[in-house]
C-alpha positions as CSV (number, residue, x, y, z in Angstrom):
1,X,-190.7,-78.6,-91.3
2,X,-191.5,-80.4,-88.0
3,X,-191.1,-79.2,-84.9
4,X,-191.0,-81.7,-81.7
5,X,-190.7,-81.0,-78.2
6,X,-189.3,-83.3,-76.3
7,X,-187.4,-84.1,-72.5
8,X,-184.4,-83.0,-71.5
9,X,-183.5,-85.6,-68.9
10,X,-184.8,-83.7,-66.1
11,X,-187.2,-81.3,-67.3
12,X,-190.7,-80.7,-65.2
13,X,-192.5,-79.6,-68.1
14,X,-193.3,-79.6,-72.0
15,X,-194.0,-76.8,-73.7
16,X,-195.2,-76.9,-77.3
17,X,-193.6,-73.9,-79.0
18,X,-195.8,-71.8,-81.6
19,X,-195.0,-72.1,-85.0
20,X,-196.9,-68.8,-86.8
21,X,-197.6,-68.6,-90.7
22,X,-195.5,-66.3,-92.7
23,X,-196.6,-63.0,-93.5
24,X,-194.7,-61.8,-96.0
25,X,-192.8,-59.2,-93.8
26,X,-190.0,-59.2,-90.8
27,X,-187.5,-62.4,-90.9
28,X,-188.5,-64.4,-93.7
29,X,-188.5,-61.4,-96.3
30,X,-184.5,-60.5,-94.4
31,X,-183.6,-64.2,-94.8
32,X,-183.6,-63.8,-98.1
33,X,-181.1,-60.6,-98.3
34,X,-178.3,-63.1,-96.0
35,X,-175.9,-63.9,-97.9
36,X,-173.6,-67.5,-97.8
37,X,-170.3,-67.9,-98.2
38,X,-168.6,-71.0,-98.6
39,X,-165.1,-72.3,-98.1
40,X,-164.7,-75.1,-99.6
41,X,-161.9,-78.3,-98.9
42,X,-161.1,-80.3,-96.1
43,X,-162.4,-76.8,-93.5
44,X,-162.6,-78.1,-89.4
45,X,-163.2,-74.7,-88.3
46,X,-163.5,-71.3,-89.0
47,X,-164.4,-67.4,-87.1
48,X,-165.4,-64.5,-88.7
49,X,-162.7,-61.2,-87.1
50,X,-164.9,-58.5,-85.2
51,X,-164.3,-55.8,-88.5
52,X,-166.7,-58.6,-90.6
53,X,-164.0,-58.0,-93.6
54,X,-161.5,-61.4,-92.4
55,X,-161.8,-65.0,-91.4
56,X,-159.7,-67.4,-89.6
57,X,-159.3,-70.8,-90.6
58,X,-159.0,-74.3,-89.6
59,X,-157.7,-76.4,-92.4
60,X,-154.7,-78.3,-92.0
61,X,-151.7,-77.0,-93.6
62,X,-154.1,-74.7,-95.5
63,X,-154.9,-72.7,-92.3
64,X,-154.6,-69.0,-92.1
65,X,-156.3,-65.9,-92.3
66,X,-158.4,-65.1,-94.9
67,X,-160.7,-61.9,-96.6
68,X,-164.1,-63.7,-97.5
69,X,-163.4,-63.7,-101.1
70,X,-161.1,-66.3,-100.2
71,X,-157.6,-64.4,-100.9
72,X,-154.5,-65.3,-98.3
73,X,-154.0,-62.4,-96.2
74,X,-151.6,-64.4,-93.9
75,X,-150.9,-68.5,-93.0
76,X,-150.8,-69.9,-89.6
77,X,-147.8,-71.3,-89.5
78,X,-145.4,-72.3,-86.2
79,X,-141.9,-70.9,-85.8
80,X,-139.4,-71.7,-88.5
81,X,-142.0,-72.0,-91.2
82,X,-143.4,-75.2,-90.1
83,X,-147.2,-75.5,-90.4
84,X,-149.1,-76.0,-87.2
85,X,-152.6,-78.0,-88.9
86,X,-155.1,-76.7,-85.9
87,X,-158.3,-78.7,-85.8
88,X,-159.8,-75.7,-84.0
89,X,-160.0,-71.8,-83.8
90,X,-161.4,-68.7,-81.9
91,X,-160.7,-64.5,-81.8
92,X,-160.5,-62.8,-78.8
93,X,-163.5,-60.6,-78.8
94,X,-161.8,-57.6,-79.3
95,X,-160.1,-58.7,-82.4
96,X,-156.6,-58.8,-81.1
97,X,-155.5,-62.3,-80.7
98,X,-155.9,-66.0,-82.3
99,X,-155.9,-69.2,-80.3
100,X,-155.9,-72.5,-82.3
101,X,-156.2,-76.3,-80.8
102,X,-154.3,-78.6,-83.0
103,X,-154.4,-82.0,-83.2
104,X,-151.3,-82.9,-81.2
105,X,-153.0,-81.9,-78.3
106,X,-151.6,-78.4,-78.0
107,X,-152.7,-74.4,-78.0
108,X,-151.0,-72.2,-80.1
109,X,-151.6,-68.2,-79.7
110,X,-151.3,-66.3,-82.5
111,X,-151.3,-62.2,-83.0
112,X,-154.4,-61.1,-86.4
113,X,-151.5,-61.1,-88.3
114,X,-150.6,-64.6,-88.6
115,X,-147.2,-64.6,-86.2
116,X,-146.8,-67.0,-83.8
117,X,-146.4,-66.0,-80.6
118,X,-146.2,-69.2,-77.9
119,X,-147.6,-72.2,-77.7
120,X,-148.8,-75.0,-74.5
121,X,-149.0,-78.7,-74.8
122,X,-152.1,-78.2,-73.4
123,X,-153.8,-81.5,-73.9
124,X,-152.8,-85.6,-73.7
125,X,-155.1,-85.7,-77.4
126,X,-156.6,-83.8,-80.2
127,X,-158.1,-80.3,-79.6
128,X,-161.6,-80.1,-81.0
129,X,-162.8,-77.0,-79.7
130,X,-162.0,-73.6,-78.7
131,X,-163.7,-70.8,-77.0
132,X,-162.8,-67.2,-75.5
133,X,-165.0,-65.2,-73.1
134,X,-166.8,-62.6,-74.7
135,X,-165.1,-60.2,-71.5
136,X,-161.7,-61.8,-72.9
137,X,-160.6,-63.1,-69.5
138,X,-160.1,-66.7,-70.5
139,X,-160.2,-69.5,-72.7
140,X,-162.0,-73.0,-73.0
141,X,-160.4,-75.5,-74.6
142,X,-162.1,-79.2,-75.4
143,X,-160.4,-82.1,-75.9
144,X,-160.4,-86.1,-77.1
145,X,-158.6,-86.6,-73.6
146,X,-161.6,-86.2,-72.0
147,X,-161.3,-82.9,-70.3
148,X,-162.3,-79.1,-70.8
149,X,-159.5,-76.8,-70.0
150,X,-159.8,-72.9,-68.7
151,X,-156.9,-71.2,-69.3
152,X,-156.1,-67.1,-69.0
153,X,-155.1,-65.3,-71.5
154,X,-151.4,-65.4,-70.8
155,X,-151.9,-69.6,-70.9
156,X,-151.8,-70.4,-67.4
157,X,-154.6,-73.1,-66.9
158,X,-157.0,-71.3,-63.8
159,X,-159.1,-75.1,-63.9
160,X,-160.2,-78.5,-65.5
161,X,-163.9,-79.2,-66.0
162,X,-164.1,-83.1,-66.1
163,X,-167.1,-85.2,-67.1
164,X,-166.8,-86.3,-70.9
165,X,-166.5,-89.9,-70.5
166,X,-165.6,-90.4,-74.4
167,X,-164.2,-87.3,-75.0
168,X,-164.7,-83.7,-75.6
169,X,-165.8,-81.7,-78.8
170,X,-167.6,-78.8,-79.3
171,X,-167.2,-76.2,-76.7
172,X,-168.6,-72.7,-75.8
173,X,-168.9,-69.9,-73.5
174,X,-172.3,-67.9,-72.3
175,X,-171.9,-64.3,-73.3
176,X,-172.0,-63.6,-69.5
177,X,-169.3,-65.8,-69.3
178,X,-170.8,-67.9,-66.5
179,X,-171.4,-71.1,-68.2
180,X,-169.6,-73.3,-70.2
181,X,-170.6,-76.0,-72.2
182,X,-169.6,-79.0,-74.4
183,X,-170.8,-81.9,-76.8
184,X,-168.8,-85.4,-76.4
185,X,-168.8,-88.3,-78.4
186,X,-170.8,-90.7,-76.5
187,X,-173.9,-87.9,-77.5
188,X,-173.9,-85.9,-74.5
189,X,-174.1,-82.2,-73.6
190,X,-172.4,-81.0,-70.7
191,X,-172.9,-77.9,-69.2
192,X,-170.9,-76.3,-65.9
193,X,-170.7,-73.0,-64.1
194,X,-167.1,-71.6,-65.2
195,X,-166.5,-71.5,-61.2
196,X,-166.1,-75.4,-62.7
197,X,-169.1,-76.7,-61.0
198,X,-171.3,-79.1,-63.3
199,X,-174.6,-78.3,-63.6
200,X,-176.0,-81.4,-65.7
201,X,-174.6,-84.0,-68.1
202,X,-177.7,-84.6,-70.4
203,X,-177.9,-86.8,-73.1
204,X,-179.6,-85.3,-76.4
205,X,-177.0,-84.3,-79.1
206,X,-175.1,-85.7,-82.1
207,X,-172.4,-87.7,-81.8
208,X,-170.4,-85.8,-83.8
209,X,-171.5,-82.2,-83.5
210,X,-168.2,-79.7,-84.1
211,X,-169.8,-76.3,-83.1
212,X,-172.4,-75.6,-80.1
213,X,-173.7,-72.1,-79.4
214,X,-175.2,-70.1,-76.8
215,X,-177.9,-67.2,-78.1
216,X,-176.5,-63.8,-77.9
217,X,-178.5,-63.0,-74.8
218,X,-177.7,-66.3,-73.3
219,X,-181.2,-67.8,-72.8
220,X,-181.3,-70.3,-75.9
221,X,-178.2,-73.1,-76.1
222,X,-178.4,-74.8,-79.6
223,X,-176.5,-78.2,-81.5
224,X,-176.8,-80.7,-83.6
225,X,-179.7,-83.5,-82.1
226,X,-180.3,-86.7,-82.6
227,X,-182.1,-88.1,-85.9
228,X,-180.7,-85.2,-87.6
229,X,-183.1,-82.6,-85.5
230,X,-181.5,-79.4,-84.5
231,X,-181.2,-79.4,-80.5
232,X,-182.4,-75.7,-78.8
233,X,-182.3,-75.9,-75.4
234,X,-184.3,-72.9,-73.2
235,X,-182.5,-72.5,-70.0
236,X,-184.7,-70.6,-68.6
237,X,-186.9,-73.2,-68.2
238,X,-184.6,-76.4,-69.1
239,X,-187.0,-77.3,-72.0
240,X,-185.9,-79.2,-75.1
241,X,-187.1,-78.1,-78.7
242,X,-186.2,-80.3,-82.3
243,X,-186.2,-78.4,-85.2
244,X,-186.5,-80.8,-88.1
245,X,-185.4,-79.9,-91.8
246,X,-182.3,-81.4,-92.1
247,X,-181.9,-84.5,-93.9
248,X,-178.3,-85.7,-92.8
249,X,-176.5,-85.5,-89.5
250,X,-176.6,-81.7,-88.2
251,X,-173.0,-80.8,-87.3
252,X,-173.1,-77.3,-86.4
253,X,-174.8,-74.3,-85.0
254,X,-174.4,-70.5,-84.6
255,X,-177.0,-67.8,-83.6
256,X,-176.8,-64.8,-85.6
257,X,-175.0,-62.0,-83.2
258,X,-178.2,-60.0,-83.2
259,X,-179.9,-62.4,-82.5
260,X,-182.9,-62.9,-84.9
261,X,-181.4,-66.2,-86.1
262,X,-180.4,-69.5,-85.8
263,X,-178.1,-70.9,-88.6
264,X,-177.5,-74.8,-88.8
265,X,-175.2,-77.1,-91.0
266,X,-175.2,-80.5,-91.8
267,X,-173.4,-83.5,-93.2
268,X,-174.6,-83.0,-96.7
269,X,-173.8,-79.9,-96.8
270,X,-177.0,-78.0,-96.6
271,X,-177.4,-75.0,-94.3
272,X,-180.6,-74.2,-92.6
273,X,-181.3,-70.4,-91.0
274,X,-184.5,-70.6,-88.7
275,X,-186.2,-67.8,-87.5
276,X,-188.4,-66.8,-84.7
277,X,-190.4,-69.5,-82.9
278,X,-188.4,-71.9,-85.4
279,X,-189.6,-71.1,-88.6
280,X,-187.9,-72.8,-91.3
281,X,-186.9,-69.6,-93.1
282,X,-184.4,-70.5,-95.9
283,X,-182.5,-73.5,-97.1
284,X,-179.0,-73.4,-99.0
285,X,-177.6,-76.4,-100.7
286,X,-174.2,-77.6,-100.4
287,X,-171.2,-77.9,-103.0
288,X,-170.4,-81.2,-102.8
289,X,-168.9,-81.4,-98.3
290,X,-170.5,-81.4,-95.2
291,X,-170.5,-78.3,-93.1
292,X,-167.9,-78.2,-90.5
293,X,-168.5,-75.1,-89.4
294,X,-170.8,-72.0,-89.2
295,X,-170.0,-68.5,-88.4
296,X,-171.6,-65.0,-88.7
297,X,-170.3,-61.3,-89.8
298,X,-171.2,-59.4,-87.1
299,X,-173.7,-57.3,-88.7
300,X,-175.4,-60.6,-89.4
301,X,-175.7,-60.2,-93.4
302,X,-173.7,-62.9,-94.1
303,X,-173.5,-67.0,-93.1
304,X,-169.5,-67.5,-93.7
305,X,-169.6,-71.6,-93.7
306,X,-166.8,-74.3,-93.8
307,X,-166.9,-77.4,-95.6
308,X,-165.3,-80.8,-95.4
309,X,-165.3,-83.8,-97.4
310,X,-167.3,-86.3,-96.1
């Protein structure tokens, strides 16, 4: 593994980050107990439900809920049967409520048991991302339009971030709930207060990166970088680290919720889980697809990934 630092458009300082030798003890001997779970197909996104047993998926007129043996526990399908092919997907934090982005533009909301319950033409072109507040209060939405949408909970829209000039993908929310940010497609991250001021465009990830995560505790924002590095960003102190393993384009991210790790997917379908001070803990090959998505049980035992043919 190599591990570069490098500028983040305006940062005032580098910082080398310290990579330690294993000892045989603490995160690398755990890495090896995490298990990874694959859904195979044509998978855009997925989310693991708060009671670690169910998963929501993304997959065209495949999409529904699943347990993570891969058995049908209920589709997503609109009113009258017809199937609703979301491109994106989130869980409201406490486990009550589905919202999908499809790729007609619009936001469906769905109750944990599969029924539809309304639905908002909510953008002029595809969803690619969604995102609730960990508090619950509201949702992001990212689109191909070129905006990032804040809606409440009932779908009425409270603001519009804009900024991507070549459209919106990957979105999420800081576990305070006080920053949002997004990936676009001309390689940019964006990053605003949800009060909708922007904080910085800066211009450091993939152009095609579907998932972008905040650390649990909110200091750490990771995605796919460029030349297939994995992009960690330290807030704190607006430093930009590369994590290097990968051999194809990284497309997602997601730290583990107790934060002890980060895992990372890429075109060829390899998954990488880093460690402290970004050891290269663990790599997992691929079954023949990219990864389109990563997601976590909440115990973190388990990497529950999506794959997509490339």
């Amino acid at each position: 593994m190599r591990l570069r630092t490098s500028l983040w458009l305006i940062l005032l300082s580098l910082i080398s980050l310290p990579v330690h030798p294993a000892d045989g003890n603490g995160p690398e001997t755990d890495a090896a107990a995490i298990r990874v779970l694959r859904f195979a197909g044509v998978v855009d996104d997925l989310v693991v439900f708060p009671d670690g047993l169910r998963v929501a998926v993304a997959a065209g007129e495949d999409s529904g809920i699943y347990t993570l043996d891969h058995r049908l526990v209920a589709w997503l399908r609109r009113s009258g049967g017809e199937a609703s092919s979301p491109s994106a997907v989130a869980i409201g934090p406490e486990g009550l409520s589905i919202v999908t982005g499809a790729w007609d533009g619009a936001l469906t909301l769905w109750t944990t048991r599969g029924l539809y319950v309304r639905e908002l033409a909510a953008h002029a072109d595809s969803v690619r991302g969604v995102a609730f507040s960990r508090d619950g209060r509201f949702v992001v939405s990212a689109s191909s339009d070129r905006t990032v949408r804040v809606w409440s909970r009932v779908g009425s829209l409270i603001r519009e971030l804009r900024g991507p000039g070549d459209g919106a993908l990957a979105v999420a929310v800081s576990p305070d709930a006080g920053l949002v940010a997004c990936t676009s497609r001309d390689g940019s991250v964006w990053l605003w207060r949800s009060s909708g001021e922007l904080l910085g465009r800066y211009p450091a990830a993939q152009e095609w990166s579907n998932r972008i995560a905040f650390s649990p505790d909110g200091t750490y924002l990771a995605f796919g970088g460029e030349e297939n590095a994995v992009a960690v960003v330290d807030l704190t102190r607006l430093v930009l680290y590369s994590l290097h393993a990968h051999a194809a384009t990284v497309r997602s991210a997601a730290f583990s919720p107790d934060g002890r790790y980060l895992a990372t997917g890429s075109a060829d379908g390899v998954v990488c889980l880093w460690g402290p001070e970004g050891r290269l803990l663990r790599e997992a090959t691929g079954t023949g697809g990219g990864v389109g998505s990563i997601a976590w049980k909440p115990d973190s035992t388990a990497i529950v990934v999506g794959e997509s043919a490339n």
